[in-house]
N, C-alpha and C positions, 0 to 999 in steps of 0.2 A: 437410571444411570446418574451419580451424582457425580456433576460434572466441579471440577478443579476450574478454582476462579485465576489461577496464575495466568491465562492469557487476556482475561479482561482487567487486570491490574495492568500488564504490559501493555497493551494496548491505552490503554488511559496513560500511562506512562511516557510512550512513546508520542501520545498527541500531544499533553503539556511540553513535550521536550521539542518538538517541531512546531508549535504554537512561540515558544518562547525563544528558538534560534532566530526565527523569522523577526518577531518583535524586537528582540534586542539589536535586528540587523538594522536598523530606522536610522541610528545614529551613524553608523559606516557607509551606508549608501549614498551617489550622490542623490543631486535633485532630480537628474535624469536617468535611470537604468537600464542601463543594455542589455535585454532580454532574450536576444537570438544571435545565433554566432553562423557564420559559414562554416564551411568543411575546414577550413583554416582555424578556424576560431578567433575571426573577425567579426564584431559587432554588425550586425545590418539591421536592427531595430533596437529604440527606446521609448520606454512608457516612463511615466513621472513615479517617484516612491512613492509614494499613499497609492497610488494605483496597483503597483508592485504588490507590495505591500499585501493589501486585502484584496488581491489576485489570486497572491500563492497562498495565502493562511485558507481563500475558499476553496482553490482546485485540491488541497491537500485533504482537508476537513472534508469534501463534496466527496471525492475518489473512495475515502476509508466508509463514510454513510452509504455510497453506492451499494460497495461490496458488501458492509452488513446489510445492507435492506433488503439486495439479492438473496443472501443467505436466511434472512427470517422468512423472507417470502415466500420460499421455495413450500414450507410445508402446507402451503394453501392451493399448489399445483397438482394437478391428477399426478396419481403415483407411477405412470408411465411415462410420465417425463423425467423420471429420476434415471441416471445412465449415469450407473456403477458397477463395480465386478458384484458378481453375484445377484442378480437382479430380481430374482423367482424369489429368492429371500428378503432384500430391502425392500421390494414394492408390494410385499405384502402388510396387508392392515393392521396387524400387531407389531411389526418392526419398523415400518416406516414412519412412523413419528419418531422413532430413535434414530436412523439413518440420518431423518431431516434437523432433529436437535445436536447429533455431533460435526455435522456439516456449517450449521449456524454457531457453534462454540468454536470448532476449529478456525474460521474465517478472521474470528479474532486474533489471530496470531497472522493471517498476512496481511489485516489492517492496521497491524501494528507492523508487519514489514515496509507498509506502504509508506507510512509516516517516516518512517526511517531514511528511504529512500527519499522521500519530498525533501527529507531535513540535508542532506547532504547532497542534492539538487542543488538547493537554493543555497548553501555552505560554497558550492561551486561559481554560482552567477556572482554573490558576494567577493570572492576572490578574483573571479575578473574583473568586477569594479573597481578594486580598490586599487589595478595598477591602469598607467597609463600610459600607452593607450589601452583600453580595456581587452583583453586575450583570455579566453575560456580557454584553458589547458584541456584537451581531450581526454591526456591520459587519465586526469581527477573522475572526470566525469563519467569515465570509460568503469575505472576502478570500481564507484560506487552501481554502475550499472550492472555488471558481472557481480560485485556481492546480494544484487537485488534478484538475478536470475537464479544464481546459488543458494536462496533462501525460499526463492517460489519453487526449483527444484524438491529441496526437501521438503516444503512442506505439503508438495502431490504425493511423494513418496509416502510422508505419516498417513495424509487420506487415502490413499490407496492401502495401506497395510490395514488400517480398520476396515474398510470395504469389504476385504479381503478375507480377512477373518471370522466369518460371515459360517457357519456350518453349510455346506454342500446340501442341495437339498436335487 
């Protein structure tokens, strides 16, 4: 299977581009940052920005390595723990390395949704900073949450369609 490097360009794409919203955010932030908001979207905690700061570049960076290291991992597990349609087919010994390398290839496309989502995360906490007193708008938040669920939607659907297409055995 020669796999299309278009999601691991994205993905590297999308971590420069959430590495670099955060960085540039250094200068807008105050000294103190409000980090949680109530159901209101009232501040009720601040950490300092350099805290901030290499807080969120690591829970973003941490979360995307997670899920690839999940996904490389996976083909080091007994093939009974793979639980996908067609199973008689994936978990057998000449398919399941391929099961397991488009499972690790795909993943790079919701590690690249994750970044996306951290970046307009923290687009959001920046915006309540910058008024005052500081007000996380839920609906911002809400928005970018719903296109994060819309995106891991589809992309169970693509893994599920390769799964799927699997001959009947």
């Amino acid at each position: 299977m020669t796999a299309s490097r278009l999601p691991l360009w994205t993905f590297l794409a999308t971590t420069l581009l959430f590495v670099a919203s955060v960085a540039v955010s250094v200068n807008v932030l105050p000294a103190q940052v409000a980090i949680h908001f109530d159901a209101a979207g009232d501040p009720d905690d601040w950490i300092s920005r350099t805290t901030h700061i290499t807080g969120f570049i690591a829970l973003g960076l941490g979360l995307s390595a997670f899920m690839l290291g999940i996904a490389y991992l996976i083909r080091f597990f007994p093939p009974s723990t793979l639980n996908v349609p067609r199973q008689a087919y994936w978990r057998a010994p000449e398919n399941y390395p391929r099961a397991c390398a488009f499972f690790f290839h795909h993943t790079f496309w919701l590690a690249a949704l994750n970044n996306l989502f951290m970046t307009a995360l923290h687009q959001g906490v920046v915006g309540a900073n910058s008024e005052s007193p500081s007000d996380l708008l839920l609906r911002d938040i809400g928005i970018g949450t719903g296109l994060f669920v819309t995106g891991l939607l589809v992309w169970c659907v693509f893994l599920l369609r390769f799964y799927l297409k699997a001959p009947r055995t």
